[in-house]
C-alpha positions in Angstrom: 8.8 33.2 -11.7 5.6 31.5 -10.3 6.5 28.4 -8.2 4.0 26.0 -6.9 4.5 23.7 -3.6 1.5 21.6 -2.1 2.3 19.4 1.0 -0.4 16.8 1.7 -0.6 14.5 5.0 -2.6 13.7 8.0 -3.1 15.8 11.1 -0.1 15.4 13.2 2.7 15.8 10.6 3.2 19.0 10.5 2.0 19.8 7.3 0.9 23.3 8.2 3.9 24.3 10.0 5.8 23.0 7.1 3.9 25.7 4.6 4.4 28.6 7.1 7.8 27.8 7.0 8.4 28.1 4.0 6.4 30.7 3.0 7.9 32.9 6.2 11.1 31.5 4.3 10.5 33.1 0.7 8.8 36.6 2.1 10.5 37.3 5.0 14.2 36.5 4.3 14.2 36.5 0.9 11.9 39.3 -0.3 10.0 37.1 -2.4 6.0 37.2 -2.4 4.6 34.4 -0.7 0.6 33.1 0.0 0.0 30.1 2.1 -3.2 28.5 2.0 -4.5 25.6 4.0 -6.9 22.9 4.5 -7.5 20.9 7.7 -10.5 21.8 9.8 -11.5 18.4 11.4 -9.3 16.7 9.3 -6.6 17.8 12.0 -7.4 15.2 13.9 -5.7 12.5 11.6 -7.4 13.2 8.3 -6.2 14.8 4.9 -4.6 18.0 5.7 -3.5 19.9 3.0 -1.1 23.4 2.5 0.2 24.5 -0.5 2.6 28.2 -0.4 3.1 29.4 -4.3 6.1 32.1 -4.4 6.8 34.4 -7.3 9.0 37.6 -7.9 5.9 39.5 -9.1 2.6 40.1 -6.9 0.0 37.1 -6.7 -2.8 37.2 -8.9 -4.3 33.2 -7.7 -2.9 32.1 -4.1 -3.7 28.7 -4.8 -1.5 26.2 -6.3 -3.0 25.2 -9.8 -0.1 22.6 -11.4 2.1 22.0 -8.3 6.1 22.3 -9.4 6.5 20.5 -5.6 4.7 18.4 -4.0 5.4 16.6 -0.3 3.2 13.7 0.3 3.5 12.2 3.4 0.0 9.8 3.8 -1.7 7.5 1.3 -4.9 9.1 1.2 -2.8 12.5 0.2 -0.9 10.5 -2.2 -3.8 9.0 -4.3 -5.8 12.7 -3.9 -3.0 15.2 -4.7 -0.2 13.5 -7.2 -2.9 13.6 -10.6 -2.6 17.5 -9.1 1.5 17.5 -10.3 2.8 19.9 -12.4 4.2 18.4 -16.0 7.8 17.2 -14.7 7.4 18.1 -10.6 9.5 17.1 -8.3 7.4 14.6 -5.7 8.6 13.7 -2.0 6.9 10.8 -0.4 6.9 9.5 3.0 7.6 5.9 1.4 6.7 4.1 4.7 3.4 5.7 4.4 2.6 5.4 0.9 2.8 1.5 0.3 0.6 2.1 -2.6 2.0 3.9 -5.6 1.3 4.9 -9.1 3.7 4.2 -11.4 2.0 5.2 -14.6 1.4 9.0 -13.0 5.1 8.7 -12.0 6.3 8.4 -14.8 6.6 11.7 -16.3 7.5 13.1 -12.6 10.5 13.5 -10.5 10.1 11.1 -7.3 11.7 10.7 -4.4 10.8 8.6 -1.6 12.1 7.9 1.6 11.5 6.8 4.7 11.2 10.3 6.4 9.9 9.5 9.6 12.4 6.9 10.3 15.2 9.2 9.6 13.5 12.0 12.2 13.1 9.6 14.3 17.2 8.1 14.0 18.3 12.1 13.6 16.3 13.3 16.4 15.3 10.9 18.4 11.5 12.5 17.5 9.2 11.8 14.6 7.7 15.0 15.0 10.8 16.8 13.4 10.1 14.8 10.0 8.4 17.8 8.8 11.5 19.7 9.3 13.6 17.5 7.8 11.6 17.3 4.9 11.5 20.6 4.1 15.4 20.9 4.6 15.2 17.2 2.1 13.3 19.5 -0.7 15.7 22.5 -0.4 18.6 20.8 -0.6 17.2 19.0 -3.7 15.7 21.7 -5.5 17.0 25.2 -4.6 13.3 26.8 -4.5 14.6 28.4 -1.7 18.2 29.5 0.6 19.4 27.3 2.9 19.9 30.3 5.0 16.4 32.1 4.6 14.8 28.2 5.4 17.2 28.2 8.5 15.9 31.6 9.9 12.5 30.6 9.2 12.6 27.4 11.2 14.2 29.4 14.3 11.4 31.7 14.1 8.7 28.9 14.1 9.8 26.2 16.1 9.2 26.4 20.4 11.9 28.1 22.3 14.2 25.0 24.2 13.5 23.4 20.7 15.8 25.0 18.1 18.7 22.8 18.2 16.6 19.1 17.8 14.2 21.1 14.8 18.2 22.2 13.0 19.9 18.9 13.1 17.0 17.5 11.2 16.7 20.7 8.8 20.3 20.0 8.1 19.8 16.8 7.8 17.4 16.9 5.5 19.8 19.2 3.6 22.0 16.4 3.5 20.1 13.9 1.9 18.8 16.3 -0.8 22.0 17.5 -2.0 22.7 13.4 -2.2 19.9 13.0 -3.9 20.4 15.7 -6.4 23.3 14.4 -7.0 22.4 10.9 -7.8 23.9 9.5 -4.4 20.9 8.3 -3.1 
């Protein structure tokens, strides 16, 4: 079992903390190998910023993500850059506020889901910096790449200390939307 996640923004999302998550997520608490890999140097300052985490049961031969089974894309520039990168049948998370633009041709043949992520931070939260979280809780909820529980401990381990409770109401929250959207309730 090889799976493939790429998260694409700007600098500012989270898009980084959202990989190391995850991948602290799969090797840590679930014994799973992990690699995260990342790309952001000056794009941190509101550029493209790029992560991608590939997990597998078996060692890692390649640590970069070749034919994405996930992909979180949260800007328009990482949109239009990284969705011709999708996997045949991935599952896609867009930031639709943020991606006015889309292709509906490359959709086609992939699982999309987009929603207004920030927004829902921001009415969860109070914070749009927790949309990272919740997205990540969003794409376990709705896919099962990974436990609820292992993504929980994950979070707690990453997030600042005073900070824990805000970062798990929008992890859970995001849990709760994916689990509607798997189930066609959204």
């Amino acid at each position: 079992m090889r799976k493939e996640i790429l998260i694409g923004g700007f600098g500012g999302q989270g898009v980084i903390l959202a990989s190391v998550i995850i991948g602290r997520a799969a090797a840590v608490y679930e014994g799973l190998y992990a690699v995260q890999t990342q790309a952001y140097g000056p794009e941190s300052r509101g550029g493209a910023s790029r992560a991608e985490v590939v997990i597998s049961d078996e060692p890692i031969d390649y640590p970069k993500a070749l034919s994405p089974d996930y992909l979180v894309l949260l800007s328009q520039e990482a949109y239009d850059k990284y969705l011709p990168l999708a996997g045949e049948g991935a599952t896609v998370v867009v930031e639709e506020e943020l991606v006015p633009h889309r292709n509906v041709d490359l959709e086609r043949e992939l699982k999309v889901h987009a929603l207004r992520l920030t927004e829902i931070a921001e009415e969860t939260t109070g914070l749009s910096l927790t949309m990272n979280i919740l997205t990540i809780g969003f794409l376990v909820g709705l896919t099962g790449v990974l436990s609820r529980n292992s993504v929980e401990k994950a979070v707690l381990d990453a997030v600042p200390r005073g900070t824990e409770e805000l970062n798990l109401r929008a992890l859970h929250r995001g849990f709760e939307l994916g689990e509607k959207a798997k189930n066609g309730e959204l």
